[in-house]
N, C-alpha and C positions, 0 to 999 in steps of 0.2 A: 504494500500500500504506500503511497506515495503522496508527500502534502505539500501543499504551497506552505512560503514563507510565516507561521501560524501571526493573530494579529495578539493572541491571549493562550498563553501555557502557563501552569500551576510554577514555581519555583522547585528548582529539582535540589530540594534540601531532604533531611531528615533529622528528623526532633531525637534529640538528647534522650526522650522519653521512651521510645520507641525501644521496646526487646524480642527477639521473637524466642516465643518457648514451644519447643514441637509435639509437647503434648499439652499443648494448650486447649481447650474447650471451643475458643472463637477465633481458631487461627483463619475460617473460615473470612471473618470480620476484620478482622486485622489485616488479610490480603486485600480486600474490597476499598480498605483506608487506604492502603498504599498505590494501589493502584489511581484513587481520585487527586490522591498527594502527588505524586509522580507521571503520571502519565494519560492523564485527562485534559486535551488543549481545546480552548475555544476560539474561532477567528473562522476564516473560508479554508477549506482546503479541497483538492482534487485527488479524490483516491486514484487508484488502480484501475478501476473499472472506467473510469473519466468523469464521475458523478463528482457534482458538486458539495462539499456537507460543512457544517459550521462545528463538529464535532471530527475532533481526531486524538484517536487511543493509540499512543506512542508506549504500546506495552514492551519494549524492546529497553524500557527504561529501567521496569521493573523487572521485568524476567534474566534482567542481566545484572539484574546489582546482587552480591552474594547476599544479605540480608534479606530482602524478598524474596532471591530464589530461596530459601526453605520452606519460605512459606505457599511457592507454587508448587515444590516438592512435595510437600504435607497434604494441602487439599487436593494437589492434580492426585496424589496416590488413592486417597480417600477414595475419591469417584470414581477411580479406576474399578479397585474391589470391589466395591458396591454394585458397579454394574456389570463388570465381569459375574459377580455371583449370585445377580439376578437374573442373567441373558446365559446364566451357567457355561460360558466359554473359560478358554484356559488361553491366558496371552503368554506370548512369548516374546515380543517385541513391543519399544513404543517411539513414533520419531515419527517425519512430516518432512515439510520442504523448507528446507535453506531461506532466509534465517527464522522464520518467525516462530515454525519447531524447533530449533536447532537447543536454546538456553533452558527450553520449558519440556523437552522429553528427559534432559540427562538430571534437570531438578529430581525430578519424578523417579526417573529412573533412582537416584542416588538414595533418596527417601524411601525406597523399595527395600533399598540393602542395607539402609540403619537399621530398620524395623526388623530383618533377618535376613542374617548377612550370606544364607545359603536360598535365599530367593535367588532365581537364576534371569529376572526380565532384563533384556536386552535397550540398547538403543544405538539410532540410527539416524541419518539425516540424508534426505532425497534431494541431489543437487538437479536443478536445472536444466541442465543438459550435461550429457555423459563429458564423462574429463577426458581430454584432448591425447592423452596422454601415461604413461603409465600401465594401468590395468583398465584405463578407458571405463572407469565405473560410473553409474548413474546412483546404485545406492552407496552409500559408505556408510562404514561401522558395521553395527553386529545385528546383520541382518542374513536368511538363510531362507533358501525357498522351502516351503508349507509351512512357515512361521505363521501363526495367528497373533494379529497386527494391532494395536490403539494409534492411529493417527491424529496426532494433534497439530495446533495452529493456536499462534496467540491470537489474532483477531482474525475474523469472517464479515465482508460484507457479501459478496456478491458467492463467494465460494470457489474463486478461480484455482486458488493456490493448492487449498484442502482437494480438490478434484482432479490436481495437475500429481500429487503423491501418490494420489491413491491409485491412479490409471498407472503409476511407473512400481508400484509395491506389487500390485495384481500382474503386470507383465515379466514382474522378476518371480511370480511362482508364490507370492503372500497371498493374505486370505485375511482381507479386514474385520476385526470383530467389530469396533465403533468408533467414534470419531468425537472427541474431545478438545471443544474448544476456551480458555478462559475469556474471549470477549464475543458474543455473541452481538453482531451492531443493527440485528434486526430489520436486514433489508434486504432478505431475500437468500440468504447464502443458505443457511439450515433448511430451508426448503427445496432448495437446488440441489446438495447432497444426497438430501435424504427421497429424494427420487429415482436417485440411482441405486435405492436400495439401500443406504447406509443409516443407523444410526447417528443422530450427534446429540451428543450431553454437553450444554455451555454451561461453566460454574458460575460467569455471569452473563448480563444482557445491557444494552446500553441503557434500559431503564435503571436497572443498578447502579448505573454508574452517575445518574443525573438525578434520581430522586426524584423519578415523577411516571407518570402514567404506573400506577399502580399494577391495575390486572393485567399488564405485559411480563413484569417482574420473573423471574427465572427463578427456574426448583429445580435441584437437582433431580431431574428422573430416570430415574434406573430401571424403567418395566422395559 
């Protein structure tokens, strides 16, 4: 996703106050704050798709600061098991397309192997087009064909990126179980996906992030 020069972005500081404990109760809440702290701009900007929007989620802010990533580490795991053990699949992998996967699957991933360090999920990152050079690879890391897959993406509008992964995970011989995103920008992408058959769970929605239109608001759903 791609923005014009913003006219209004938050200060990319972080309060003294600020701790993150990973088995904390509201780490859920506490990501949600950082995110609005870090990486919620307002002004004009032109995504990727070439739509105009006066909101832009520069979660590239948060999912790369190491103090937030535990926290995307913590809740992206949460949602993972939940819906792995509600959709009763078994992952073996987690990762998406260069960059917006890249900081938010090895969170996830990392947080998998605090919790138990003989957890065996993998991660991965789906470059763009295959590398020039070398082993000429399109996925990198630790990806394996008949891996059942979580594709993630830090933000979704339209769903280009999330559906550019997932068509090159299926052509290396993967098998998506769902697709998990942290910003969900409610403009079509989750719908777009999930025509192709896929699940997507966002752990938020840009109503979360703005504080308004209520019954839009996002839950995590695991059915």
């Amino acid at each position: 996703m791609l923005a014009a020069p913003p006219t209004k972005c938050r200060p990319l500081t972080w309060s003294s106050t600020h701790s993150v404990d990973m088995n904390a109760a509201h780490s859920r809440e506490q990501l949600l704050k950082t995110l609005k702290e870090r990486s919620l701009c307002r002004g004009t900007f032109t995504l990727a798709s070439g739509a105009e929007s006066d909101l832009y989620v520069d979660a590239k802010l948060t999912t790369s600061n190491p103090r937030a990533a535990l926290l995307v580490g913590r809740v992206g795991w949460d949602v993972l098991k939940k819906t792995a053990a509600a959709r009763n699949v078994r992952v073996n992998s987690i990762g998406g397309l260069t960059m917006g996967a890249d900081w938010m699957a090895l969170s996830i991933g990392i947080a998998a192997h605090l919790e138990n360090p003989k957890n065996d999920l993998k991660t991965f990152s789906v470059r763009k087009s295959a590398k020039k050079h070398g082993r000429h690879k399109l996925i990198e890391g630790n990806f394996s064909k008949g891996d059942f897959v979580v594709v993630v993406d830090d933000v979704i509008t339209k769903g280009g990126s999330t559906l550019q992964a997932i068509e090159a995970i299926e052509e290396a011989g993967g098998q998506v179980a769902f697709v998990i995103v942290l910003v969900d920008r409610q403009e079509g992408g989750r719908e777009n996906i999930e025509q192709r058959g896929h699940t997507v769970v966002p752990i938020f929605t840009r109503a979360d992030l703005i504080d308004t239109d209520a019954p839009r608001r996002s839950h995590i759903a695991v059915g």
